[in-house]
N, C-alpha and C positions, 0 to 999 in steps of 0.2 A: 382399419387403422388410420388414425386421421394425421396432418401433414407434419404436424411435428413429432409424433412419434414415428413417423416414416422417415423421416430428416436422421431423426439419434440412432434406428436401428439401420441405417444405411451407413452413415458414418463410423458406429461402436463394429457394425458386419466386417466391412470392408476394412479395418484396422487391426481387427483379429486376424483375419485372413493373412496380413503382410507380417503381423508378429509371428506365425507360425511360420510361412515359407521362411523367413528369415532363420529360424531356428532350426529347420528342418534341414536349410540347405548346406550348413556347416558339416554335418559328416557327409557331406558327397565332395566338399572342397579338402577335407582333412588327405585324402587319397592322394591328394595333387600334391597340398604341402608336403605330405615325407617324402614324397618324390625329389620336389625341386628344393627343399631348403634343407635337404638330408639329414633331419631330425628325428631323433627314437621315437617308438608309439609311446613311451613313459612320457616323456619331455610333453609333447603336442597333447596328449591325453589331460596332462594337468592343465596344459590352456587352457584347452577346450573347456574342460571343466569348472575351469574359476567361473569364465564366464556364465555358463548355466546356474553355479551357482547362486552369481550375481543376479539372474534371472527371476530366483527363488527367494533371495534373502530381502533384497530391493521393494517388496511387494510389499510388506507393513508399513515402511515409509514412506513406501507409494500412495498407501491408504490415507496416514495422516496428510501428506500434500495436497490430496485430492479433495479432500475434506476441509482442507484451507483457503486450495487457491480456486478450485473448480476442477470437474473431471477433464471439460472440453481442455485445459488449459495445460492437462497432466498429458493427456493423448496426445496435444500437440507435439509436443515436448518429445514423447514418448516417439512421433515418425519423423521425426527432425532428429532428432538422437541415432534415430536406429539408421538414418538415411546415412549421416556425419559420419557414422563408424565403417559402416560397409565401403563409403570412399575411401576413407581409411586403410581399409586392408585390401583394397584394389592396387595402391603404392606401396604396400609390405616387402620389406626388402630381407626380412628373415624373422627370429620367431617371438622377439621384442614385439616386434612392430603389429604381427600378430595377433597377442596378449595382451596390448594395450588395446587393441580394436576392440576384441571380441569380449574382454572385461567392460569397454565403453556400452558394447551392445546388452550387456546382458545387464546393464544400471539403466541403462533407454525404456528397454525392455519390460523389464521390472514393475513398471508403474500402470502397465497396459491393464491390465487382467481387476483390480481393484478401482481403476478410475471407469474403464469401460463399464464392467458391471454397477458400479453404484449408479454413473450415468443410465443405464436402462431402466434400475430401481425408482427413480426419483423422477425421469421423464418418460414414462409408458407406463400407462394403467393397465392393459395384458400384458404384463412382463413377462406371463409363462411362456406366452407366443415370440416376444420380442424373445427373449434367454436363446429360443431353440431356431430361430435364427441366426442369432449372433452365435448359436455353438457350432450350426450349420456350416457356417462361413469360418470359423475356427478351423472343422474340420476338413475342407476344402484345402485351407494352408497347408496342412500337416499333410494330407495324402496329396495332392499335388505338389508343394513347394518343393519337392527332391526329385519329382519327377520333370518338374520343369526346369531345373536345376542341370542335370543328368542332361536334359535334350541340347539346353544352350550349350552347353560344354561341349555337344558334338560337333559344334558350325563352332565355336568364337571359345579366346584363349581365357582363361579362368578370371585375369583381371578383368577383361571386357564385360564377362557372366558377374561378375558383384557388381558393376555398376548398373550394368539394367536392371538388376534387380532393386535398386533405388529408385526406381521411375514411379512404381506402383504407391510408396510411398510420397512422392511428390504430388502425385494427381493427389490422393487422400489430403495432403494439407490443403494443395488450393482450393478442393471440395470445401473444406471444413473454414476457410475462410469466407466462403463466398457463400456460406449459408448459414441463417441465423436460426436457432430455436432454442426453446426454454430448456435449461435443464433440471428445475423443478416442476414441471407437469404436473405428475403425476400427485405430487403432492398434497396433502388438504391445507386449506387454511391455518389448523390447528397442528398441522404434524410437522410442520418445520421450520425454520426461520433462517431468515438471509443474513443473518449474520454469521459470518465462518469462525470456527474454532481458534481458543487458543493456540500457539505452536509450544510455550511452555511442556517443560517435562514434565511437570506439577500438571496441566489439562491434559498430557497424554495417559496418564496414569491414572486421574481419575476417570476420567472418559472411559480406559480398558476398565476398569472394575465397574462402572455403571453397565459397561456393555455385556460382561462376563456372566448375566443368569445361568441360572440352569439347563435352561433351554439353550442357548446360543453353547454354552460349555458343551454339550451335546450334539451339538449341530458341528462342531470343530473335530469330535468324533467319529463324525459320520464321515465329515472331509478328508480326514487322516486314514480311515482305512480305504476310502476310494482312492487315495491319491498311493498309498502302501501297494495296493492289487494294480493300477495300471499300469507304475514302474516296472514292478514285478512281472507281470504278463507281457509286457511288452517289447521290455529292453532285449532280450533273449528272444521274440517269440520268430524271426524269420530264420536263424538257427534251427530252432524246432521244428519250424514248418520245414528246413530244407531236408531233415530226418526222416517226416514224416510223408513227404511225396513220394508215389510211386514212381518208377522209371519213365524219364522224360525222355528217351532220343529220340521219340519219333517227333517231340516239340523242335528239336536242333534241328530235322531237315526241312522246316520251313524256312534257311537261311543257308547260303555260300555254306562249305565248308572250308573253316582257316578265317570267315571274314571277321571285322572287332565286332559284329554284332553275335555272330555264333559264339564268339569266347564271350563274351558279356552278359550272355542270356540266363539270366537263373529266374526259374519257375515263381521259387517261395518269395524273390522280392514283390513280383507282381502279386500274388497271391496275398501278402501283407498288405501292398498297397491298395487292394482290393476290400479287404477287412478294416483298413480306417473309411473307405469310402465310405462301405454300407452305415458307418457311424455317424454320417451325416444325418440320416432316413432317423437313426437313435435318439439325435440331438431333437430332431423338430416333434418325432412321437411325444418323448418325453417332456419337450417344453406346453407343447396343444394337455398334454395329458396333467401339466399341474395348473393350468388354469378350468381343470374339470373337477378333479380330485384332489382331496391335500395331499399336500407334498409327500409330506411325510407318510402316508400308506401307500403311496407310491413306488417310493424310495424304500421298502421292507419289501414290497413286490420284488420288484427289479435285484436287488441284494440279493432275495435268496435264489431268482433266477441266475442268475451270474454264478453261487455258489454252485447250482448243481451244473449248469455249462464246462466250469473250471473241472469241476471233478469228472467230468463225462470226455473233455475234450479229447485225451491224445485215445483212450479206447473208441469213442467215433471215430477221429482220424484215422484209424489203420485200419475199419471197412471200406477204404475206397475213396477215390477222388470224387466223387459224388456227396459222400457223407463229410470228407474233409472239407470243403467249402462248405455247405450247408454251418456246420460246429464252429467254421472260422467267422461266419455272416452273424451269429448266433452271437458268437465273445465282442465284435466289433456294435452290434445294436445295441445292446444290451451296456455294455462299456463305457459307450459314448448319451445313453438316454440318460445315465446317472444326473450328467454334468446341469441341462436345466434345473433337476430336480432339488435337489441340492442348492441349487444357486437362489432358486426358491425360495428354500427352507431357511436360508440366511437372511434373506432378504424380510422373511417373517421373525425371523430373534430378533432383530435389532430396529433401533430406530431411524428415518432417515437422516436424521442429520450425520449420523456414524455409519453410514454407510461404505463409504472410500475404509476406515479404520475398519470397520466390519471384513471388509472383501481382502483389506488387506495381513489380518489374522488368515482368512481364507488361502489365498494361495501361498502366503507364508507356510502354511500346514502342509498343502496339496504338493508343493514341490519342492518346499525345504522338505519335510518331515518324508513324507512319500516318496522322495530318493533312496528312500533306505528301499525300498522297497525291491531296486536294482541290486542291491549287494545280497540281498535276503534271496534275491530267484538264482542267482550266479553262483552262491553258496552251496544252493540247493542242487544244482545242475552239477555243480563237481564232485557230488556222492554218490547224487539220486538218482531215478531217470526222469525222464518229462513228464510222466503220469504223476509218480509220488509229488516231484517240485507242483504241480499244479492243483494236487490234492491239498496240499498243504496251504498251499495262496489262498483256498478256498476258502479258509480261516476267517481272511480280512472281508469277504461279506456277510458272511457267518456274521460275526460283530457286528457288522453293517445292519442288518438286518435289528437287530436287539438296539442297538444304539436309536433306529429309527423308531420303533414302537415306542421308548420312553419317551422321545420327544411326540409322541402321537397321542402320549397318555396327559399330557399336559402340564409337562413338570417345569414348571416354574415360568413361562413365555413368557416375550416381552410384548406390551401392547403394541399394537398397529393402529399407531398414528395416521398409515397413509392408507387405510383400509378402504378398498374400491368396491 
């Protein structure tokens, strides 16, 4: 990898990672707030959730911005924003103040996921390697950011733990200041131009509908049932996991009996936290793996694997804490290899100049539309048991899988302008 796609995938790596702990680290602080601001879980629930919202909705017009004014210029923005807010609610003095933060963060936030990736699209000609990096380092955030979160809380008082958590975002901008490289790369001569798009609603609208083939239509298909099954599996799944563990006491007398560590100790968070790790190992298989294969026969692999993992999982689980980790390692690779592939497959619909607008349909799909995907498993949960709710998730790769093959049959693509 040569020095300026080393430059965009250290900078887009290390950016991902601080949007994730950032995100992750909110429900380990939600604990604290009902505590000390003696607020309902209804009340703090909707906070919390505007913000993620915001997380979700923020990302198409993160696309067009990024597409305007430049990725590097969205990211800035993006750990400058997310720094701003988290000082923010380090001075919260009740659940205002809160809700103004954590809505700030998730509009910061927002823009990360569609500037980052178009940035890797446009400056890295292995993007499949660059993707599975940057998702490496994604998942990094997600399965440490709570965990490091949880530790600081043990030494130092929760306002103290949000402001250090701004540090990691500081180094990333004066990084990002103090290094310059192209963010059109990757691109050919012919497949882009330095001129940034209209902001008109008249060039948003044509630009979606030039963007909109068959192919990219399809490709927002594939994104929407991945983005339906991970809600869906995940939001619920250390619940489940704490169902399906065998009897742990003999885990509790590795610790004092009465200490905060012995009350604190539960098996199924580590165990979760364990299952997004191995989704690091997913992210990079899977990104090495679409710069060998297309995507898209990849992406029908991996689908129907995940379907029949989903429908196997809670019957493996209950042969044994051997077979449960195994089935857990299994949904977390597999899960998380989707994410290069995919990113991929978008990256081949569209053109690059629509890249930012492209990624930002993308996780507009992925976590606006894929949120349902939490309400669909918690429905399912207060019927069904964990086998049935997970037979039935197994749907969204099921589709997944069909979705993939027609964009594999070549229904309609858009050309590859920046073809390497």
């Amino acid at each position: 990898m040569e020095e300026n796609a080393r430059s965009v995938v250290l900078f887009t790596s290390v950016s991902h990672a601080i949007v994730h702990t950032f995100e992750l680290s909110i429900p380990i602080l939600v604990v604290i707030w009902l505590l000390e601001f003696s607020v309902s879980t209804a009340m703090l629930g909707l906070v919390v959730a505007l913000g993620y919202a915001l997380f979700g909705i923020g990302a198409l017009p993160g696309g067009v911005l990024a597409d305007r004014y430049g990725s590097r210029t969205l990211i800035l923005f993006c750990l400058v924003g997310m720094a701003l807010s988290f000082l923010l609610l380090s001075v919260a003095s009740g659940i205002v103040t809160i809700a103004i933060a954590l809505a700030a963060w998730g509009l910061a936030a927002s823009v990360y996921h569609p500037s980052g990736l178009s940035l890797i699209s446009t400056g890295v000609e292995n993007r499949g390697t660059a993707f599975a990096y940057h998702g490496m380092a994604g998942n990094l955030g997600i399965a440490f950011g709570p965990l490091l979160t949880a530790l600081l809380l043990l030494n130092f008082d929760w306002r103290v733990v949000t402001r250090l958590l701004v540090v990691p975002a500081v180094v990333a901008v004066l990084y990002a200041l103090a290094t310059d490289f192209d963010e059109t790369a990757a691109v050919s001569v012919d497949g882009g131009t330095d001129e940034r798009p209209s902001m008109s609603l008249s060039g948003f609208v044509a630009d979606s509908r030039a963007l909109f083939t068959v192919g990219f239509t399809l490709a927002m298909f594939v994104v929407m049932m991945n983005g339906l099954f991970y809600r869906g599996a995940l939001t619920f799944l250390p619940d489940v996991l704490g169902g399906l563990l065998p009897p742990v006491t003999e885990y509790a007398r590795m610790f004092d009996a009465g200490s905060p560590v012995a009350e604190q100790f539960n098996l199924a968070s580590y165990l979760y936290v364990g299952l997004l790790t191995v989704g690091v190992g997913g992210q990079y298989v899977g990104g090495k793996v679409s710069d060998r294969v297309e995507p898209t026969t990849a992406l029908a692999v991996v689908f129907g694997s995940l379907a029949v993992v989903a429908v196997g999982f809670v019957p493996t689980a209950r042969l044994g804490m051997p077979a449960l980790v195994a089935v857990s390692a299994g949904l977390g690779f597999l899960l998380f290899a989707l994410q290069p592939l995919y990113q991929a497959t978008i990256a081949e619909q569209s053109p690059p100049d629509e890249r930012g607008l492209s990624y930002g349909y993308t996780y507009l799909v992925s976590f606006g539309i894929g949120a349902a995907g939490a309400a669909v498993s918690g429905a399912l949960l207060s019927v069904f048991t964990p086998a049935t709710t997970f037979g039935v998730l197994a749907v969204f790769p099921v589709l997944g899988v069909g979705f993939s093959l027609l964009i594999g049959r070549g229904g309609d693509t858009q050309p590859r302008a920046d073809s390497v």
